[in-house]
C-alpha positions as CSV (number, residue, x, y, z in Angstrom):
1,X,0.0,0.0,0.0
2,X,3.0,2.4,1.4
3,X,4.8,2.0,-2.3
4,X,1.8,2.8,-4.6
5,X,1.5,5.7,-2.4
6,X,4.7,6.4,-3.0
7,X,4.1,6.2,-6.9
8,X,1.3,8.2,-6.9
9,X,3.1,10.5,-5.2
10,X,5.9,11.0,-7.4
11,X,3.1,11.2,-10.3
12,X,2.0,14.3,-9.2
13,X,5.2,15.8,-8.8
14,X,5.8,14.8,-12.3
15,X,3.0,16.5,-13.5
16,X,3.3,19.0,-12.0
17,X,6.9,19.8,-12.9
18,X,5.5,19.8,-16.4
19,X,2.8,22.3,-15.7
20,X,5.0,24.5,-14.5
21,X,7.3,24.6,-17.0
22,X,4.8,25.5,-19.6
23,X,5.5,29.3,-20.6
24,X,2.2,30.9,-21.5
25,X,2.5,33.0,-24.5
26,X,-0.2,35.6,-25.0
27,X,-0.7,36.5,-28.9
28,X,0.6,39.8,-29.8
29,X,3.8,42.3,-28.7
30,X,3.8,44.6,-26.5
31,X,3.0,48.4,-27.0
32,X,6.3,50.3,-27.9
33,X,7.0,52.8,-24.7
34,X,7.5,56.4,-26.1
35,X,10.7,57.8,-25.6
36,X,11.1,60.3,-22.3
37,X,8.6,58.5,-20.5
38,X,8.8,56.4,-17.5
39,X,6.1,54.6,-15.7
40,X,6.1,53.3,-11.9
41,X,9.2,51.2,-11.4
42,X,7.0,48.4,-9.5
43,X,7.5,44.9,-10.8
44,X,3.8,44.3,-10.9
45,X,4.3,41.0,-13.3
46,X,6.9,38.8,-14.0
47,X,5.5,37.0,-17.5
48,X,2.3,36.9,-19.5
49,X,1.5,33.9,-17.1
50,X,1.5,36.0,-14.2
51,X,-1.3,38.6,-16.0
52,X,-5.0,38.3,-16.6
53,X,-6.7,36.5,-19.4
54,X,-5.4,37.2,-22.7
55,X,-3.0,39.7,-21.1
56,X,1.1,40.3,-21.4
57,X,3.7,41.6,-19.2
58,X,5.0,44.2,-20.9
59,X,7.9,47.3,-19.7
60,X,6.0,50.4,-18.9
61,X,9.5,52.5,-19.3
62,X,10.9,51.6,-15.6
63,X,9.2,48.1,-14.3
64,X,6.5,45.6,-15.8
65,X,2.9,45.7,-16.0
66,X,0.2,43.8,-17.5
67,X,-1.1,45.1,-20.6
68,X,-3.2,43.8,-23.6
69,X,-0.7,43.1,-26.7
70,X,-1.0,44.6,-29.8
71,X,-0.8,42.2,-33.4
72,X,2.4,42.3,-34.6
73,X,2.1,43.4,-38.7
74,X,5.0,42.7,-41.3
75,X,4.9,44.5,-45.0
76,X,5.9,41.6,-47.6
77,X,5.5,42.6,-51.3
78,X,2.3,45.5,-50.2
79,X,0.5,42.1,-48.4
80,X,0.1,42.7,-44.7
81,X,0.8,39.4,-42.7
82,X,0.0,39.4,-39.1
83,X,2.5,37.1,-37.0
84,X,2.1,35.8,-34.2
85,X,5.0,37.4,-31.4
């Protein structure tokens, strides 16, 4: 009984390991930060898993901060092709 504990155990752990090393990648980049300004330099994320649904960590000029992506356009030949950042 004490081993398949044991192996169920370890399971878990295994799983979970996995879990967390999934990175969530939220579609989009994040907003260029105009040059001069600076926002709070508070850490207030640290990753687009750590932000709300559908939401990245992006630099506000000083720290991080969740913030909705915007698409991420190339020009090839006059064709707009959105990608995927």
């Amino acid at each position: 009984m004490k081993t398949g504990a044991v192996y169920v155990l370890v399971a878990f752990v295994a799983v979970g390991m996995r879990w967390l090393a999934l990175e969530v990648r939220v579609p989009g980049i994040c907003p260029k930060v105009p040059q001069g300004v600076f926002g709070s330099c508070v850490e207030m994320c640290s990753g687009d898993e750590s932000c709300p649904q559908r939401m990245k960590c992006c630099s506000n000029g000083c720290g991080h901060i969740c913030m909705y992506g915007v698409p991420q356009v190339s020009m090839n030949q006059s064709r707009a092709v959105q990608v995927d950042g």
